[in-house]
N, C-alpha and C positions, 0 to 999 in steps of 0.2 A: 280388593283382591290381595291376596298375600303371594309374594315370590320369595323362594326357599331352591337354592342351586342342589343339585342331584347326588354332591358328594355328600350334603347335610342329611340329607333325607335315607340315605343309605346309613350316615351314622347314628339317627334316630332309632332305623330299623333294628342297629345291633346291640346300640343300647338295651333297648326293650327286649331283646331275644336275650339277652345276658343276664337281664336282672329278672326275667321270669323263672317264676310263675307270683314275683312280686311286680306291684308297679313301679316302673321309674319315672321321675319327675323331672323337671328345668325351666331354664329359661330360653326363651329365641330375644334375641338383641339387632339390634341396626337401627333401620332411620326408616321412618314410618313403618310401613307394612310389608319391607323389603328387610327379609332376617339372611344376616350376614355371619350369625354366629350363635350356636348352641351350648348354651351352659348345663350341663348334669349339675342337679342340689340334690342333696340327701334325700331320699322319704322315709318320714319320722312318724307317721300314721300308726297309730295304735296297732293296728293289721293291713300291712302293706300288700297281701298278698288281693283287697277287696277295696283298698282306699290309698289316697295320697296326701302327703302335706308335706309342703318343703319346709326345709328343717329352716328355721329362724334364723339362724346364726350366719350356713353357706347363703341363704337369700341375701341377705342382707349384707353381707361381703360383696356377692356377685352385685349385685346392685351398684357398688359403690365403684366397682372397678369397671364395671358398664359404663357408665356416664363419664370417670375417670379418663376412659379410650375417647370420649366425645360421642356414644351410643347412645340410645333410649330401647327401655323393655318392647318390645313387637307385642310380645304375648309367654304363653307360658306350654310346655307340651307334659303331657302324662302318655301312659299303657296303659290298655287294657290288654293284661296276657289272658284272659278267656272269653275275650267276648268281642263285640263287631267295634269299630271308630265310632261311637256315639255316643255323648253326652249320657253320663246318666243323670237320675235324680238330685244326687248329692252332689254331684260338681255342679250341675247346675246351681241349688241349695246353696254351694259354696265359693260359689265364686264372687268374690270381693274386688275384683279390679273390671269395673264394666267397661272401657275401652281399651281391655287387651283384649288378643286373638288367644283362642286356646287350639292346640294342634293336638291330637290325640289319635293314636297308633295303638289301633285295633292288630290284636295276634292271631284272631278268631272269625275270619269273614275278609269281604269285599268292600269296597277297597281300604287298601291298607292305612291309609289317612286321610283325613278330615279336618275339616277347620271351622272354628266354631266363634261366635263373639258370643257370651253368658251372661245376661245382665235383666236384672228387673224379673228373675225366674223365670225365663224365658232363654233358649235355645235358638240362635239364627244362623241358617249355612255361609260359612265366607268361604268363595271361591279360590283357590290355591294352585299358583302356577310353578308349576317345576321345571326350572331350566336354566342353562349357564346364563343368559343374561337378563336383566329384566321385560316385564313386558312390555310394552307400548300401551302403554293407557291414555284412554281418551279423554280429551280435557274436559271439566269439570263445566257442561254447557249451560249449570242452571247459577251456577256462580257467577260463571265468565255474561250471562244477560242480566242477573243483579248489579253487577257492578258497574256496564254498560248504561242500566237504569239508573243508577246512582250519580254516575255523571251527568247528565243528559238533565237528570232534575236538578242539579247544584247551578249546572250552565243556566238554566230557564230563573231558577231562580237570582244568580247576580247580575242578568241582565233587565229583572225585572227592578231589582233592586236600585240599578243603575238609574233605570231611567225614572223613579218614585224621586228620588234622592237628587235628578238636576234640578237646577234652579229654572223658574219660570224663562220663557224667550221672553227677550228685551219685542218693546213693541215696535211694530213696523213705521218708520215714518210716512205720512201722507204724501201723497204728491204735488 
């Protein structure tokens, strides 16, 4: 799930309303999948008005200065100024970073955003919480009984180890 606070998503919106009937393009930045900060990058697409591509140069700035604040990339957001929030063809086709989010803001339909993870040409829906603080997510139950399992067998096994490894009992004297 991605959280995205309601002032960002409002500036997404006006981004996208500004730069139509071209698309606009960026970055979402923070710590995991909690985007604390929207960067606009140029779009340098051949025909910006049907495609996107960030411009090499602001990427690659923004990037630096990302990680520089102590951030990591979330994902990445584009427009579509005529058509609904959904992946097309070619972003899917084009997307090169398989564990980013991509957020894309439909001008043309319901509802107005969408999130998306693009990877292996294939399209998968990520759930997208909007609101001043994060959600409450629920811990990771199939991690948290791996891990538990992984104890549980180190224990069994240096107690096994223990006892392969003493030496013989001394023998009992007769009576």
């Amino acid at each position: 799930m991605m959280w995205i606070r309601p002032e960002l998503v409002k500036e997404l919106m006006r981004l996208a309303r500004e730069g139509a009937p071209y698309e606009v393009c960026g970055l979402l930045v923070g710590h995991g999948a909690d985007v604390t900060e929207v960067i606009p990058v140029r779009n340098s697409a051949g025909d910006p008005s049907t495609a996107y591509r960030l411009d090499d140069r602001e990427f690659v700035r923004a990037m630096f200065s990302t990680e520089a604040r102590g951030m990591s990339l979330v994902g990445f957001y584009h427009s579509h100024p005529s058509s609904v929030a959904m992946p097309s063809q070619t972003d899917i086709r084009q997307s090169a970073y398989p564990e980013a989010l991509h957020l894309i803001i439909g001008l043309n339909g319901e509802p107005p955003l969408t999130t998306w993870r693009l990877a292996n040409g294939r399209a998968e829906h990520v759930e997208m919480y909007i609101g001043d603080m994060p959600p409450v997510r629920e811990p990771d139950m199939h991690r948290n009984a791996v891990v538990l399992a992984s104890a549980l067998t180190a224990v069994i096994i240096l107690i096994v180890l223990s006892l392969v490894l003493l030496p013989p009992a001394p023998p009992v004297p007769a009576p």
